[in-house]
C-alpha positions as CSV (number, residue, x, y, z in Angstrom):
1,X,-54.0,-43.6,-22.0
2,X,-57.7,-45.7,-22.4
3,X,-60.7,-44.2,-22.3
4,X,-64.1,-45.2,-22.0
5,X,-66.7,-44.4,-24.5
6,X,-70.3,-43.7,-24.1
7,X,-72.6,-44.8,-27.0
8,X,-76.3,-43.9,-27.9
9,X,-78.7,-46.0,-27.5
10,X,-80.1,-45.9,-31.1
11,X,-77.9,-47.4,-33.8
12,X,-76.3,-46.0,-37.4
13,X,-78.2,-46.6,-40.7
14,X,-76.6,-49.4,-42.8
15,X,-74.3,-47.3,-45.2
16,X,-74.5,-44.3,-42.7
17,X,-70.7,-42.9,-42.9
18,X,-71.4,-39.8,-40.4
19,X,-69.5,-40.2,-36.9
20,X,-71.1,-41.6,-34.7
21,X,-72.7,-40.3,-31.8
22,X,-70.5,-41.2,-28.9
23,X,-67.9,-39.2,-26.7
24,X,-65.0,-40.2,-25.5
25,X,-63.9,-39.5,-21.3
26,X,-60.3,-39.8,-19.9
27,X,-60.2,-42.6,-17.8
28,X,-56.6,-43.1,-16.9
29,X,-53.2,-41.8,-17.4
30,X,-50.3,-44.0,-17.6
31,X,-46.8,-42.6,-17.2
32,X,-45.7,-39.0,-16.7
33,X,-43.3,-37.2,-18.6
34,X,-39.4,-37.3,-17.8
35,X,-38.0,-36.2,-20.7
36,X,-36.4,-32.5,-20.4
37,X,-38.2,-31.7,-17.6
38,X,-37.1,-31.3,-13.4
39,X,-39.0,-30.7,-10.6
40,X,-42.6,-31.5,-12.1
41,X,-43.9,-33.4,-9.5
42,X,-45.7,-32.1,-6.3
43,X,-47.8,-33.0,-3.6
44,X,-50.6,-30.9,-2.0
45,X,-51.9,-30.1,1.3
46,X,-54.0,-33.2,1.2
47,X,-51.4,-35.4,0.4
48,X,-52.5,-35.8,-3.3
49,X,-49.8,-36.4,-6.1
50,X,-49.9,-33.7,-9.2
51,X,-47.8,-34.6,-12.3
52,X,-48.2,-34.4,-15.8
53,X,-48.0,-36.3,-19.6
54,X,-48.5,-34.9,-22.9
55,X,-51.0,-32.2,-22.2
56,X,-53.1,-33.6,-19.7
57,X,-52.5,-32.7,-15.5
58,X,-53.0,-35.3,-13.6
59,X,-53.8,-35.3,-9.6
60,X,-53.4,-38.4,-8.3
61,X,-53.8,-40.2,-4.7
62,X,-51.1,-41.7,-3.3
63,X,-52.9,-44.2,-1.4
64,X,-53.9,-48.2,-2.6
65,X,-56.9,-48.0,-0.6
66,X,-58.2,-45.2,-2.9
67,X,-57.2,-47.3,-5.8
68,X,-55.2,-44.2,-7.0
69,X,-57.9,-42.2,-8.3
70,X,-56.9,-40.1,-11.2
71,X,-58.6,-36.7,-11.5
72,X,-57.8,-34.6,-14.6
73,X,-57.2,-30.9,-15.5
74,X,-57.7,-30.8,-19.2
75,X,-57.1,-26.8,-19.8
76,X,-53.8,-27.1,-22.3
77,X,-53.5,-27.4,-26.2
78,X,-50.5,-28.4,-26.1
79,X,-47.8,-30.5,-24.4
80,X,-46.7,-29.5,-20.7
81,X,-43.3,-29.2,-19.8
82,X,-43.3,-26.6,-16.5
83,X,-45.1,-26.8,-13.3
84,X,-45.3,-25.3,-9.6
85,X,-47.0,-25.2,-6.3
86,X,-48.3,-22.0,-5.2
87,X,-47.8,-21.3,-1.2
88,X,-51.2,-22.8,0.0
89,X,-50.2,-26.3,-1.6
90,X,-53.7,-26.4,-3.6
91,X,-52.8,-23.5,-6.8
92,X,-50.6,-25.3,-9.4
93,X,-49.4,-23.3,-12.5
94,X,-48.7,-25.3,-15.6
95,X,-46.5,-24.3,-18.6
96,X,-46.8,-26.0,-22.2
97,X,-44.8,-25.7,-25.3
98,X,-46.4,-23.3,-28.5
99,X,-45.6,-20.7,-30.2
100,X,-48.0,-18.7,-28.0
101,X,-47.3,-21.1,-24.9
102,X,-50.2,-20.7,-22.3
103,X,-49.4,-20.6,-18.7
104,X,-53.0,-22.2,-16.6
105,X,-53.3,-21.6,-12.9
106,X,-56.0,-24.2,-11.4
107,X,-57.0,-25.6,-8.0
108,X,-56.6,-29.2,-7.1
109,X,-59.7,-28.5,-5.6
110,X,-62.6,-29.5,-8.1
111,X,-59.9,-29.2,-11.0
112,X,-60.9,-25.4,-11.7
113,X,-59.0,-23.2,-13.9
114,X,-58.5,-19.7,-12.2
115,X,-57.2,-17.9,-15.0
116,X,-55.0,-18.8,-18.2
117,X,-52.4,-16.1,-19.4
118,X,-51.4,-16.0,-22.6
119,X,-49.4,-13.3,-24.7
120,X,-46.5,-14.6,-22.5
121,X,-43.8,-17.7,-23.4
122,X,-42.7,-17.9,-26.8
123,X,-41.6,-21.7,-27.7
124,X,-42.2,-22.7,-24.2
125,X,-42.2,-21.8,-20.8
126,X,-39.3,-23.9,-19.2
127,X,-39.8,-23.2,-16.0
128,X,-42.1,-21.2,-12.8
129,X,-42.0,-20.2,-9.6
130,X,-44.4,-18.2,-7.0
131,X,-43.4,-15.8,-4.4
132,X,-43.9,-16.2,-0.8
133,X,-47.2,-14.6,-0.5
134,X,-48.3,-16.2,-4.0
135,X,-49.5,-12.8,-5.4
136,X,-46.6,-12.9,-8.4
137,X,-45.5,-15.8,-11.1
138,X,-42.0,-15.4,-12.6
139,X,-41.5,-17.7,-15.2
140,X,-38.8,-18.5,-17.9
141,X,-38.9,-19.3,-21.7
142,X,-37.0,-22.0,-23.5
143,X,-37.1,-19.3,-26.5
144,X,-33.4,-17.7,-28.2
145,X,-33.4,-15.1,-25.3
146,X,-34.4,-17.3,-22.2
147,X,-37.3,-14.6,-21.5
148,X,-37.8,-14.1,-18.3
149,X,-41.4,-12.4,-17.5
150,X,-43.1,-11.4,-13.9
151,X,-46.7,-11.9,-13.8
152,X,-49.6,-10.3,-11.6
153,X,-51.4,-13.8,-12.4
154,X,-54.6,-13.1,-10.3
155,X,-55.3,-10.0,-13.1
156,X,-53.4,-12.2,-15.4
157,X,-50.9,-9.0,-16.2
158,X,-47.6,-9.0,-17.2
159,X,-45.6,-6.6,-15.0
160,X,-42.0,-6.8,-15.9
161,X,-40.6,-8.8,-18.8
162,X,-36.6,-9.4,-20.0
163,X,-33.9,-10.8,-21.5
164,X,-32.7,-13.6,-19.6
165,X,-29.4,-14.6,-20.3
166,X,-28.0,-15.8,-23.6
167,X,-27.9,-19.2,-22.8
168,X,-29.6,-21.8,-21.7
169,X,-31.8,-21.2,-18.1
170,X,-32.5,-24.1,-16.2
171,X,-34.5,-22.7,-13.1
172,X,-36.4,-19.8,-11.6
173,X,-37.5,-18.9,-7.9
174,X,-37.9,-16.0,-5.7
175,X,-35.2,-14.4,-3.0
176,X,-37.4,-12.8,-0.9
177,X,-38.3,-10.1,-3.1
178,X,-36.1,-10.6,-5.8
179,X,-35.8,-13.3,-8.6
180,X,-33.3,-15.8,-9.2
181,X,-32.4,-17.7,-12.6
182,X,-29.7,-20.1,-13.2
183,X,-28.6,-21.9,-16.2
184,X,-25.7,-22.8,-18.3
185,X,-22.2,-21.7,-16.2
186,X,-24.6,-18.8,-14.8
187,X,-26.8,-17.7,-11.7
188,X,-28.3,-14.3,-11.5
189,X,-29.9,-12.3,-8.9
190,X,-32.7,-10.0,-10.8
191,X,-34.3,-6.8,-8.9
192,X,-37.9,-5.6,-10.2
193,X,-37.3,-2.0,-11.6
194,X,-41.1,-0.6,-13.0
195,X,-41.5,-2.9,-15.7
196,X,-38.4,-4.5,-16.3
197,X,-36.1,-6.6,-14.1
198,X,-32.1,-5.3,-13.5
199,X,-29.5,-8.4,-12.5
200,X,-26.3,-8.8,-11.0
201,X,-24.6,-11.8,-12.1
202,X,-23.2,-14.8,-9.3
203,X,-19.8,-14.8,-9.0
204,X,-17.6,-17.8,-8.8
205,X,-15.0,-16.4,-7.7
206,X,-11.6,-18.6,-7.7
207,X,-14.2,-21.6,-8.5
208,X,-14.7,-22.9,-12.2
209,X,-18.7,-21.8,-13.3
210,X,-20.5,-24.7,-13.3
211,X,-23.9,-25.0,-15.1
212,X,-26.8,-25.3,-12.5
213,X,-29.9,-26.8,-12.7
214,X,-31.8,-26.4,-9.6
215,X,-31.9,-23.4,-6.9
216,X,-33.3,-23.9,-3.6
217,X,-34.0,-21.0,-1.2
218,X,-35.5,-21.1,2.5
219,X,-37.3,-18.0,1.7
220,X,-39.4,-15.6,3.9
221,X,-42.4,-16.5,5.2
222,X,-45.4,-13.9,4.6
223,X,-45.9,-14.1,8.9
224,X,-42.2,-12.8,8.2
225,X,-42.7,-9.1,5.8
226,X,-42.1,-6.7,8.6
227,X,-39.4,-8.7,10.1
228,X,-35.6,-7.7,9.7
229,X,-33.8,-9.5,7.2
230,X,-32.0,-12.7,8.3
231,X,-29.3,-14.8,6.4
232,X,-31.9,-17.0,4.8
233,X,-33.5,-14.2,3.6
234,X,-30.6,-13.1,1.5
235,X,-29.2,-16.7,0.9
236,X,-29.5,-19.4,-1.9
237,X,-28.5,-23.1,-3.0
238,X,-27.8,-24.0,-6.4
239,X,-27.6,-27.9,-7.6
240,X,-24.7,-28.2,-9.8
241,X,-23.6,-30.3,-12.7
242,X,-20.9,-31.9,-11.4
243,X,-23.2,-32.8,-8.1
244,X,-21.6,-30.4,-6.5
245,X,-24.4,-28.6,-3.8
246,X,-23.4,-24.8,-4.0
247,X,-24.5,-22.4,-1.1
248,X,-24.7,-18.6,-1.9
249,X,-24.9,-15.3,-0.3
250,X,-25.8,-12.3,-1.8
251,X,-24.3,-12.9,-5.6
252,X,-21.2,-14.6,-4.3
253,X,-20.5,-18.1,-3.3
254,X,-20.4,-18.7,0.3
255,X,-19.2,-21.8,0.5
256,X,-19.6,-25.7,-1.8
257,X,-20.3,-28.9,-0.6
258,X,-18.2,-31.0,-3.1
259,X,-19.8,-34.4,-4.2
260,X,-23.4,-34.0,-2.5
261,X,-24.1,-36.7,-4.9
262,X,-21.9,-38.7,-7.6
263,X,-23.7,-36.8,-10.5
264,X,-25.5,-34.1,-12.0
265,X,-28.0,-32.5,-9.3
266,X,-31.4,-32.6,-10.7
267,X,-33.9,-31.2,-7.9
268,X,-34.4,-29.3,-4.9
269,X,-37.4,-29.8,-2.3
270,X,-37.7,-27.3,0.6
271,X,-39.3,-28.9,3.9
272,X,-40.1,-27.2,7.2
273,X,-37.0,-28.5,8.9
274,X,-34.7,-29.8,6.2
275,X,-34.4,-29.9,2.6
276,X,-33.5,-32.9,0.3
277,X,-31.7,-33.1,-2.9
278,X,-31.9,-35.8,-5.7
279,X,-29.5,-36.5,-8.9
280,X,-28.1,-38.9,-11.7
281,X,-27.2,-41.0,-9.3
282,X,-30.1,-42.2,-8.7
283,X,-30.2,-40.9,-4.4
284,X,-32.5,-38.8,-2.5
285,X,-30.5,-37.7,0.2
286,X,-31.8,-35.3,2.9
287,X,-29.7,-32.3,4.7
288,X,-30.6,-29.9,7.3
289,X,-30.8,-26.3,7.0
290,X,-27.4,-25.8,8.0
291,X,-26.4,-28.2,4.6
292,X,-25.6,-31.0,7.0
293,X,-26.4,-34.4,5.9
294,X,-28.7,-36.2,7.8
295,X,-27.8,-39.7,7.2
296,X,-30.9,-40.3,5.4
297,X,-29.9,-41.2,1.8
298,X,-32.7,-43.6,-0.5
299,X,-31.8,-45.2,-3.6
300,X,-34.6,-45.1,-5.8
301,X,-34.8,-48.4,-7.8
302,X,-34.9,-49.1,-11.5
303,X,-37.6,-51.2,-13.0
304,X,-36.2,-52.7,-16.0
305,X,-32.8,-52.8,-14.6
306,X,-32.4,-52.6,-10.8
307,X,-28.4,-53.0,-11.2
308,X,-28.2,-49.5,-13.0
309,X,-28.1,-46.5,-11.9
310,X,-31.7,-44.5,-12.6
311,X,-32.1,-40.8,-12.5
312,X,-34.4,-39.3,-10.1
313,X,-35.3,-35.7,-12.0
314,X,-37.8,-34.7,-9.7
315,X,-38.8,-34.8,-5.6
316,X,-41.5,-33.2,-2.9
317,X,-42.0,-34.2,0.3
318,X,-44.9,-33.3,2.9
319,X,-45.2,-34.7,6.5
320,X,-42.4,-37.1,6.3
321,X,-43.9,-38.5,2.8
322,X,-41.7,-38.4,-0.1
323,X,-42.5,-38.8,-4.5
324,X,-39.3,-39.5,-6.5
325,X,-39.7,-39.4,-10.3
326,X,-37.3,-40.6,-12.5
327,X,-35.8,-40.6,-15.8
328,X,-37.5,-43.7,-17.1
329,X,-41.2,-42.0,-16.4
330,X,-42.2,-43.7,-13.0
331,X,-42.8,-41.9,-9.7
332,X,-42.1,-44.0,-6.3
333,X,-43.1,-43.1,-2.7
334,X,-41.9,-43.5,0.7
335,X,-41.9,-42.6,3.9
336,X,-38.4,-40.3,4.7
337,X,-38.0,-41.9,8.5
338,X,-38.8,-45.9,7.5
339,X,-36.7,-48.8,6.3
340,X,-39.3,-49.8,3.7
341,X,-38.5,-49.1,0.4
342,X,-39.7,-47.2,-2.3
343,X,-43.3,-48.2,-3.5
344,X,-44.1,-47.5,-7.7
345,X,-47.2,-45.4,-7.9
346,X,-46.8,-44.5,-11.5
347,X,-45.8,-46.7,-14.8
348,X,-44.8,-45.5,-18.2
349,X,-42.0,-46.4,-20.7
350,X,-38.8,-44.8,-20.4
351,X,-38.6,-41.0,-21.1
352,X,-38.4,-41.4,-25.2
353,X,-41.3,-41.8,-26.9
354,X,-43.7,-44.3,-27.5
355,X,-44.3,-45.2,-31.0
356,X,-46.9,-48.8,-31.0
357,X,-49.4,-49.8,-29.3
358,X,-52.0,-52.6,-29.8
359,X,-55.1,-54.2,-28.4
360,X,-55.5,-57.9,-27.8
361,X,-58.6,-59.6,-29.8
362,X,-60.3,-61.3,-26.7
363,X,-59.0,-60.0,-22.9
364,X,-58.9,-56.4,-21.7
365,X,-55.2,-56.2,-22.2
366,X,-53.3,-54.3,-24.5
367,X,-49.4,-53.7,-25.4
368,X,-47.2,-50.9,-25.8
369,X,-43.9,-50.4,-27.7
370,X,-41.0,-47.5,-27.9
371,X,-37.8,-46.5,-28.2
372,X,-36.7,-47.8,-25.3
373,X,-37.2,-51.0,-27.2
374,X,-39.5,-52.8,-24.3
375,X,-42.6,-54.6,-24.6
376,X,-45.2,-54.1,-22.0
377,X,-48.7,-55.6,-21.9
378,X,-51.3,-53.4,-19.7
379,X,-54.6,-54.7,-17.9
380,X,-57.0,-52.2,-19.1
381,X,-59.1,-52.9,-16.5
382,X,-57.2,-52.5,-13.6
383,X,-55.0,-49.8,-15.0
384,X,-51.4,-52.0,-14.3
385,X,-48.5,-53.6,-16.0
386,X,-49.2,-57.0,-16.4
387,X,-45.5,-57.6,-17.4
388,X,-42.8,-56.2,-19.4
389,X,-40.3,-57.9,-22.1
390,X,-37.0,-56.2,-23.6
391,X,-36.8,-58.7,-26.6
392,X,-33.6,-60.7,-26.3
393,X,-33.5,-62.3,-29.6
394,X,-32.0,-58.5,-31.4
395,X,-28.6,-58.7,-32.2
396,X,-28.2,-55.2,-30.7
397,X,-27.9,-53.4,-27.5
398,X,-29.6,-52.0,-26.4
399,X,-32.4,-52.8,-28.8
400,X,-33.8,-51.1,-31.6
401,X,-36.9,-48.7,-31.0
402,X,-40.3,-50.7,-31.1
403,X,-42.0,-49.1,-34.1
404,X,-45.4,-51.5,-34.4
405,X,-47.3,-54.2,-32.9
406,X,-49.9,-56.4,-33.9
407,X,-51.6,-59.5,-32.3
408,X,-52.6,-62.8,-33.6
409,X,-56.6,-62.9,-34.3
410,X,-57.0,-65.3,-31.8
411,X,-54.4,-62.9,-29.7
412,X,-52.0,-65.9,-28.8
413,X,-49.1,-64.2,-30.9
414,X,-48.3,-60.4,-30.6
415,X,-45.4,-59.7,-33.5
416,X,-43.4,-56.6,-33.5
417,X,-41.8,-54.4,-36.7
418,X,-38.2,-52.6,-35.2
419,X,-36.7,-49.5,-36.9
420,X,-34.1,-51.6,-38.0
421,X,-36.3,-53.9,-40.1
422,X,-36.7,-56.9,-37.8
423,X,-39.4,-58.3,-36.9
424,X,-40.4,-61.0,-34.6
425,X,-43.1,-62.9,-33.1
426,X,-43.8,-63.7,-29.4
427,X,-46.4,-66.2,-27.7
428,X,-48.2,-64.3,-25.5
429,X,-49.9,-66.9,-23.0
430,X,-48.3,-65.5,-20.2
431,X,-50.5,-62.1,-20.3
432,X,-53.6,-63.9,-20.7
């Protein structure tokens, strides 16, 4: 991230140690975060982008005329992990990791917080959903016991709160009126009773369980309350680990589309007349509502290494206009019904962490190191990657984690410390 700092106009006393009388504003975000985290990306009725890294949301404009103006909503303490889109496509809720993990509900609109409830997630809150008419919040913990807890989020009440399942849940989302969870070789359907939630469990039948990680439902409209119940109302998808897509009715499976994609099923996005899936495999492929496939199927590129395969963890889609953010912390965009291909809005180093970073003596540039063991050199100014550089002179692959950098004083020379002990030195005239 750089920031921009605004200094007083008087200056310090000789010796004076006090801090200085500056402040600091977020200027731009780079990156968003990947790691452990699906379906976190999400575009609102205006066609904005909303994602998130380390504990900052970020709403972001998709277009290059608007120079993809960053706004900020700076309510968290604490790193996010968990986001949604309420029904009107303007509410977002985000979730952070804590011991007393808040959940903030804020308009895209201005950046206004709404209402923060705490006293909720222990640990973390993994994942979040709205109902149709966007009155209730179910969310899910990534404490011991999965906690599962239904909010009244406008009074910022809890009204029901449970055990979610012993292992690890995945996802959360509404059914209408009830609430469904899946997880590690599980999927249950959970009916509000008072203040606690009662489940019956998904049944596999002859099929082995797989563990799911994404549900997808077509859901009931709120034009649609007094209307009699159709099979959408009472039916679900699940993405499964095996890329299987799995279509449910009631608790039982109604039938499995084997091999929707080569891989693990990451994400779920729910359009007006179709729905798209993406995976490991690095596809977003897009199916009608009666789980056809339409023929549209995008491969979403790799930076570093176009020849791999890159995981796409996260999609949305509105009018025809489709985000894709993948594993290595970059979020493309593209139009569903064109030939052109995916465009990079947002840049970061792959999911793991980054550990170095330094800032050249002279130009506006600075560099960045991690543990995906590439080098990248920014333009501060312009917010871009000027170029990146996986060192090839390591006697490993892949290379060791980037642990420090440091430029020359005249900035020609940028030399980097590896957690393996080596270190080397790079000219650096081709960034300047």
């Amino acid at each position: 991230m750089t920031t921009t700092m605004s200094m007083p106009q008087e200056s310090q006393v000789p010796g004076d140690r006090t801090a200085p009388k500056a402040s600091l504003r977020l200027e731009w975000a780079y990156g968003y975060r990947a790691a452990n985290c699906r379906s976190n990306i999400h575009l609102t009725e205006n066609g904005e982008l909303v994602y998130f890294t380390a504990a900052v949301a970020i709403v972001q404009s998709v277009q290059e005329k608007d120079h993809y103006r960053q706004r900020f909503f700076l309510g968290h303490d604490d790193d996010i992990i968990s986001s949604c889109l309420h029904p009107d496509k303007i509410t977002v809720a985000t979730g952070q990791i804590g011991k007393n993990a808040q959940i903030c509900v804020w308009s895209t609109q201005g950046i206004i917080k709404l209402v923060s409830l705490l006293r909720g997630q222990t640990d973390g809150v993994g994942a979040m959903n709205f109902n149709a008419d966007g009155e209730k919040l179910a969310s899910v913990g990534i404490d011991h016991d999965n906690t599962i807890k239904i909010w009244n989020w406008r009074l910022g009440k809890i009204v029901a709160t449970v055990t979610g399942h012993t292992e690890r849940v995945f996802d959360i989302c509404y059914l209408g009126d009830r609430v469904v969870t899946c997880g590690v070789k599980h999927l249950r359907f959970w009916t509000l009773l008072g203040n606690t939630l009662q489940f019956k469990e998904g049944i596999f039948g002859k099929s082995e369980a797989q563990t799911l990680l994404c549900i997808g439902t077509f859901g009931r409209s709120t034009t649609k309350e007094s209307a009699p119940s159709t099979d959408e109302d009472n039916m679900c998808f699940t993405g499964a680990i095996n890329g299987d897509l799995i279509i449910w009715k009631k608790n039982k499976i109604d039938r499995i589309i084997p091999g929707a994609h080569n891989s693990t099923i990451y994400s779920i996005d729910i359009n007006s007349n179709a729905f798209l899936t993406s995976g490991k495999d690095g596809y977003v492929k897009e199916w009608t509502r009666d789980f056809a496939p339409t023929g549209q199927s995008i491969r979403i590129p790799c930076l570093m290494n176009d020849a791999e395969e890159i995981s796409v963890c996260s999609i949305a889609s509105r009018h025809g206009y489709c985000v894709a953010g993948t594993r290595d912390s970059e979020i493309y965009g593209f139009a569903l019904n064109e030939n052109s291909p995916p465009q990079l809005i947002v840049l970061g180093h792959h999911d793991d962490n980054l550990c170095a970073l330094a800032c050249h003596p002279r130009e506006n540039i600075f560099a960045t190191g991690g543990e995906d063991g590439s080098l990248r050199f920014w333009n501060a100014e312009r917010m871009s990657l000027i170029t990146y550089y996986v060192t090839p002179y390591v006697p490993l692959t892949p290379p060791p984690a980037i642990r420090s950098l440091a430029f020359s004083s005249d900035g020609s020379q940028i030399a980097v410390g590896y957690e393996n002990g080596y270190i080397e030195i790079y000219r650096t005239m081709f960034v300047i």
